[in-house]
N, C-alpha and C positions, 0 to 999 in steps of 0.2 A: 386448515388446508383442505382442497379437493380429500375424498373420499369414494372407495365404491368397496362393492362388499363379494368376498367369493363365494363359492357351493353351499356354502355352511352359517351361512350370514353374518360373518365379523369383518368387521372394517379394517379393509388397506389400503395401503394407498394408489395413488392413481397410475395405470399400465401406460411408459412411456413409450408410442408406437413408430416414435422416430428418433429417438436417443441413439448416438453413437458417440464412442469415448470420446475426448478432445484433441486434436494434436495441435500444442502451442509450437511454435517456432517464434524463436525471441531475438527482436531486432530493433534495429535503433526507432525511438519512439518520439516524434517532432511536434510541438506544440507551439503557439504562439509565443511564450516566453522562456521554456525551456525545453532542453532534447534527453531522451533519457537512451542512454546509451549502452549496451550489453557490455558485461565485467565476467565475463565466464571462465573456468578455471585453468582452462586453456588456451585463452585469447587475451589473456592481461595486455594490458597497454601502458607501458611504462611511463609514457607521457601523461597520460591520463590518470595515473596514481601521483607521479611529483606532482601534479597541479592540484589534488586531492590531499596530499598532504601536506601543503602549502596551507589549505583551510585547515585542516586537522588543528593546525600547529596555531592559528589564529582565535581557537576558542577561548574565552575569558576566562572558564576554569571550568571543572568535570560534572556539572549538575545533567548535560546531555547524554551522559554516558549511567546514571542512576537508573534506570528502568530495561537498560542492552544488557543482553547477558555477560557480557563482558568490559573489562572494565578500559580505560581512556587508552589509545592508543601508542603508543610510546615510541616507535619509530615506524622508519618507510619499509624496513624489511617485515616489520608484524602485519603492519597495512598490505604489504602484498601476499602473505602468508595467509593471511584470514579470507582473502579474495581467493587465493588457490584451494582452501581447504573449505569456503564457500560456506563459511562462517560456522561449519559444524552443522549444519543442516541439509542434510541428507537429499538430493535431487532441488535444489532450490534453483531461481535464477536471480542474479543480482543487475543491478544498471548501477551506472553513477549519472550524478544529477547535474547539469552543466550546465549555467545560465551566464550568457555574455561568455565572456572569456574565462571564468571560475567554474571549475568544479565544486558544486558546493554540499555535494550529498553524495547518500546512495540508500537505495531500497529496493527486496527484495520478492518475488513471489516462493512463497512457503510451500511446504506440505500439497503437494500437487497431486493432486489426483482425478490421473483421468478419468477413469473406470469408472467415476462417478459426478464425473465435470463439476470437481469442485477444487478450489485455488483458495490461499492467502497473500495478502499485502502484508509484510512483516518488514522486522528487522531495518527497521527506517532509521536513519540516521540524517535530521535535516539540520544544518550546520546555523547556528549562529547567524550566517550570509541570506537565510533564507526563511523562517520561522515566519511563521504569520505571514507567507508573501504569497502572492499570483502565483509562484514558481511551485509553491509547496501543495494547492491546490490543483493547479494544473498537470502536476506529477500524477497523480490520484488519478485525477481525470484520464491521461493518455493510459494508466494501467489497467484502469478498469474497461474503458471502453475495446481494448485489444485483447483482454479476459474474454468479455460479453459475446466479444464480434466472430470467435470460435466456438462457441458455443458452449463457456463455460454457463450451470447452472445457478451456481453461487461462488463468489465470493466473499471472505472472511476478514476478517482485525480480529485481533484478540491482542489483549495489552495487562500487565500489573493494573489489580483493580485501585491502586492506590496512585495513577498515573493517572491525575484528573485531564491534564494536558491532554493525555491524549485519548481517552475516551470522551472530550469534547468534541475533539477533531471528526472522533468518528462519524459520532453524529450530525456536527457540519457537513463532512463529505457527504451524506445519505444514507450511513448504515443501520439499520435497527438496532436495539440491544436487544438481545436473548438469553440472557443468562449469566448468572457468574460459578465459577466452577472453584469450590475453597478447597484448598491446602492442593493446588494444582501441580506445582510443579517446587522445586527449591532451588533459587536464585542468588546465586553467591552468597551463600551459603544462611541464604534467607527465604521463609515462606514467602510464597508469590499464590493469593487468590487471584483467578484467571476472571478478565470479562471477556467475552463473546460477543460481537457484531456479524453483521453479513448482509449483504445486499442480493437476493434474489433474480433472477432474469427478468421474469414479470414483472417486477419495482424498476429495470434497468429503461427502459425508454423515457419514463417521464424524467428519470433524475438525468439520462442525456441532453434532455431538453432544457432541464434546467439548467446543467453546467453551460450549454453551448451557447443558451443567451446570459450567463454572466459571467463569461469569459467575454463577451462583444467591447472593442473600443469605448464604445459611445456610451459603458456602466461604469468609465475612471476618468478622473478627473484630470487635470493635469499633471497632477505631485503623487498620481497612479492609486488611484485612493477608491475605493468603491462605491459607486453610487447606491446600488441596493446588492445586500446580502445572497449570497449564495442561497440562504436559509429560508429568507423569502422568496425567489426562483421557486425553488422547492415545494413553496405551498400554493404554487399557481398553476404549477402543472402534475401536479403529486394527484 
């Protein structure tokens, strides 16, 4: 990373001369395939939770709940409880994920911090309905780019380093790996080695560009299938 040195000649880092904190305002977020919609602790939507737990109640069994800190949801009143209490995470913002007429998700921005324009994509929960799809991509995409577009500096993933799922994911969306952080945290009532991703402002144009040409119509087929990779995008404008 840049470098410059003070009075005494050891290296710091570089004097930002136009930094000011972030202020997010979180609002509904509309993409071609899916809208991601604010769940805030005081705005529940009760409609918008029975349709959410209509999917809940359609998973095949609890393997998507393996790596959430908490474990499979058991009724509509937990589902609304965990959205009031905004999952245990202290200043987060939540959406639920709404494609077609289904709610089929929800995911959060973490650990917010303005003071130093820095944000996480956490606590992701992509249902069954949606996994491997347009919709699960394109989620990312609407978060990151409304992160970038106030002037967040970085954004973060961090995931159980034993979640290959989803440290693949990371690196399809664009994030780098940086690190894994061991015996991080303990997670029902199990060690959790932490991995670290993050996507920097400087990285955030070209990987715009990449998302926005393979999000385009004319890269899925008929039966909505991709012509070329996100991954490849990425290495043409990276």
């Amino acid at each position: 990373m840049p470098q410059q040195y003070n009075q005494w000649g050891q290296s710091v880092g570089m004097t930002l001369t136009q930094f000011e904190p972030c202020q997010f305002r979180c609002k509904t977020e509309v993409g071609q395939s899916v809208r991601l919609i604010p769940m805030l602790p005081d705005q529940l939507d009760d409609s918008l939770l029975q349709r959410l737990w209509q999917t809940v109640q359609q998973e095949p069994d609890e393997r998507c709940w393996t790596y959430l800190p908490y474990s499979q949801i058991q009724s509509m009143q937990q589902l609304r409880d965990y959205f009031q209490q905004s999952f245990h995470f202290a200043g987060s913002m939540h959406y639920v994920i709404e494609v077609g007429e289904a709610v089929v998700g929800w995911i959060g921005l973490l650990n917010v911090r303005p003071a130093h324009a820095v944000i996480e994509i956490g606590n992701v929960y992509f249902s069954s309905l949606m996994k491997q799809s347009t919709a699960a991509t394109e989620t990312i995409y609407l978060l990151l780019k409304a992160c970038f577009a106030v002037g967040y500096r970085r954004v973060e993933w961090k995931c159980d380093d034993l979640n290959t799922p989803s440290k693949n994911a990371a690196l399809r969306f664009g994030f780098q790996f940086e690190g894994l952080f061991r015996q991080h945290v303990v997670v029902k009532g199990r060690n959790r080695d932490t991995a670290w991703f993050a996507i920097l402002d400087e990285e955030w144009d070209a990987l715009d560009q990449a998302y926005s040409a393979w999000l385009k119509a004319d890269n899925f087929d008929h039966d909505g299938q991709q012509k070329i990779s996100l991954g490849d995008f990425v290495k043409v404008y990276g």
